[in-house]
N, C-alpha and C positions, 0 to 999 in steps of 0.2 A: 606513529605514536598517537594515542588516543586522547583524546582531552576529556576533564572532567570540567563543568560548570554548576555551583552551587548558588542558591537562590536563597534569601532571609537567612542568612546565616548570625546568628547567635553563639553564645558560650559553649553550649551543650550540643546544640546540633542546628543543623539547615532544613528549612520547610523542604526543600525539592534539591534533587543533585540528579544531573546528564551525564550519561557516559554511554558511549557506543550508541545513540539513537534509544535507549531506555532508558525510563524516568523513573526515580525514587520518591515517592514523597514519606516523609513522616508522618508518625499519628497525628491523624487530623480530632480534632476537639470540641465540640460549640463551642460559643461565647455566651451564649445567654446560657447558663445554668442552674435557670429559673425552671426552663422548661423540661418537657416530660421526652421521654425515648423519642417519641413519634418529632418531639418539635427539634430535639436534638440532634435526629437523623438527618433530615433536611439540612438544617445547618451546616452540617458536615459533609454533605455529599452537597450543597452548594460551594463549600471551599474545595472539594475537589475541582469542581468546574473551574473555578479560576485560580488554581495555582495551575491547572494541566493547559489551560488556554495560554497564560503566562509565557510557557514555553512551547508554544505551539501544537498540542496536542490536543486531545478531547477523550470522553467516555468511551467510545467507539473503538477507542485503542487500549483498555486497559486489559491487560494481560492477569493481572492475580491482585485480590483483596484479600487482604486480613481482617476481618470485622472483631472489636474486644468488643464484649458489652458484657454490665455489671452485674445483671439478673435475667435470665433464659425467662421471665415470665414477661420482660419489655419485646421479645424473641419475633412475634409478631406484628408488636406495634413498629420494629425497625423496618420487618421484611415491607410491612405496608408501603413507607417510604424507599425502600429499595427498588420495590417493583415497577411503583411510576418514575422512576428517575431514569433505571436501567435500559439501554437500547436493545430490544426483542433482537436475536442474532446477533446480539454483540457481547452477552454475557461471559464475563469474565470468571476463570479459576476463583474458587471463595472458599474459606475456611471464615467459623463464624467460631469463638471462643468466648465460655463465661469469664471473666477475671476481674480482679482487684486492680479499679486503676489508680491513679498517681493522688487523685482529687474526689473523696468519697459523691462531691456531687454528679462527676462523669457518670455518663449512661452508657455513651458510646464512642468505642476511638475506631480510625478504621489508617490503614497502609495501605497502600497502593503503590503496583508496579505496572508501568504504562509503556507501550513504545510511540516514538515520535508521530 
């Protein structure tokens, strides 16, 4: 039998949930939503770093992202951030979608599916 282990769990949902050696996280979000795509991107692909470290994993293992971002014209200023974070040969499956998110000041949410 498999186990699941969920991580920050809350009302609605949990930042991260294990099952079978892959890892779910939810959309990840800045906190400062003062800042622009570029300072928002960072943000968020620094909470990736430590929720996947949390449960033992890293970048290097991320299997597929979902990137939301609010306007295709911040499209560049995210890849910016994307490209120095991302490990060369370890580029994960990506889908990058324009959408309406939860909080008009979101810029960018991003999902990830990691293995251990």
């Amino acid at each position: 039998m498999s186990s699941i282990q969920r991580y920050h769990v809350g009302p609605r949902l949990c930042e991260t949930v294990v099952h079978n050696n892959t890892v779910y996280l939810a959309g990840q979000i800045a906190e400062d939503l003062d800042k622009d795509a570029l300072g928002q991107t960072v943000e968020v692909l620094a909470c990736i770093d430590r929720l996947l470290a949390e449960v033992g994993s890293d970048k290097t293992k991320i299997l597929q992202v979902t990137i939301f971002i609010t306007d295709m014209a911040d499209f560049d200023a995210m890849n910016l951030a994307w490209s120095e974070w991302v490990p060369q040969g370890h580029t994960p499956a990506r889908a990058t979608v324009q959408a309406k998110l939860a909080d008009p000041r979101y810029k960018v949410e991003m999902t990830v599916i990691a293995a251990l």
